[in-house]
C-alpha positions as CSV (number, residue, x, y, z in Angstrom):
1,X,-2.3,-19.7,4.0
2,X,0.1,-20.0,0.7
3,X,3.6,-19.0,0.7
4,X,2.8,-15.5,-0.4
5,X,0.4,-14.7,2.2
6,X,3.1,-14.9,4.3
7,X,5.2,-12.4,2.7
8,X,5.2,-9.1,5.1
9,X,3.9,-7.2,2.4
10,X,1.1,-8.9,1.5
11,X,-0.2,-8.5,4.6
12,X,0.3,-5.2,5.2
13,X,-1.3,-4.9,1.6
14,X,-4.7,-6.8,3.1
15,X,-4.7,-4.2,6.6
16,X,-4.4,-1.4,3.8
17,X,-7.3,-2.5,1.6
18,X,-9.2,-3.3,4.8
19,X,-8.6,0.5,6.2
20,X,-9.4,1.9,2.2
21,X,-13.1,-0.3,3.1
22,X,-13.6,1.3,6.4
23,X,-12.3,4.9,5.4
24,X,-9.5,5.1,8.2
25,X,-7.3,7.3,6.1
26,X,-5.1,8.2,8.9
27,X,-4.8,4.4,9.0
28,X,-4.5,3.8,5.5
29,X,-1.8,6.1,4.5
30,X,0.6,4.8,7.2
31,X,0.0,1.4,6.0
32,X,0.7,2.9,2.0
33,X,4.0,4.3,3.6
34,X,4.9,0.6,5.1
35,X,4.0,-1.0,2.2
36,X,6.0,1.3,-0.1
37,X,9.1,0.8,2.0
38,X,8.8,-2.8,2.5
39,X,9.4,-2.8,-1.2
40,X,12.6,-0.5,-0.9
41,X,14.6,-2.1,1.5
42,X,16.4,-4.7,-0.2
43,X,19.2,-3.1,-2.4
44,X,20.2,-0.6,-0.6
45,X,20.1,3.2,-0.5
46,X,20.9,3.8,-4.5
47,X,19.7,0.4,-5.3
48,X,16.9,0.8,-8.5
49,X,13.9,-1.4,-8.0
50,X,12.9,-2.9,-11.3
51,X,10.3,-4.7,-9.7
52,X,6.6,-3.7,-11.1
53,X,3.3,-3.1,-9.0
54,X,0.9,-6.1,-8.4
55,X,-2.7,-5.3,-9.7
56,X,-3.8,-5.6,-5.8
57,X,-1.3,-2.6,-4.9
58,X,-2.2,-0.6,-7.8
59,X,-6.2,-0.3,-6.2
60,X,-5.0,0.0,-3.3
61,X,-3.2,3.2,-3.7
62,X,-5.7,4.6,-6.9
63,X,-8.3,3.6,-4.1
64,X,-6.3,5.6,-0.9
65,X,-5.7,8.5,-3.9
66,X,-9.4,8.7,-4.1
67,X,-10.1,8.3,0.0
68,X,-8.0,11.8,0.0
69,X,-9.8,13.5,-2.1
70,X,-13.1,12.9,-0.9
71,X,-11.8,13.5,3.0
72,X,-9.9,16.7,2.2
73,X,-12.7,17.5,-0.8
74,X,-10.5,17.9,-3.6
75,X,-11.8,18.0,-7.0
C-alpha cells in the first residue's frame, strides 16, 4: 500500500469507482458526496480550496454524471 493509498480519500475514491463499475448509483452518489467533502474540510467554512481535481476523480464523477443519465434516461 503507498502513502497515498492511505489517504481517506483515495479510498473512498476506489469504493466510488468500484460502485460506477457495478452501477449502484444510490451507492455511488453517496460516496461522490463523501469524497467531495473530504476535500472541503480543511480550511474551514469560507476557506477557498485551490487544490485541483486528480485525473482519477475527474472519471469518476464524468463517469457517475453519465450513470444518471442512463438510470433516470436523460438525454
Amino acid at each position: 500500500m503507498t502513502s497515498n493509498d492511505r489517504r481517506l480519500g483515495d479510498r473512498i475514491l476506489a469504493a466510488l469507482k468500484l460502485a460506477l463499475e457495478q452501477e449502484h448509483l444510490d451507492v455511488a452518489e453517496h460516496l461522490a458526496r463523501a469524497l467531495e467533502e473530504t476535500l472541503t474540510r480543511f480550511g474551514g467554512p469560507n476557506a477557498v480550496d485551490h487544490r485541483e481535481l486528480s485525473a482519477g476523480m475527474l472519471q469518476a464523477f464524468d463517469r457517475l454524471d453519465e450513470l444518471r443519465r442512463a438510470v433516470h434516461r436523460l438525454p
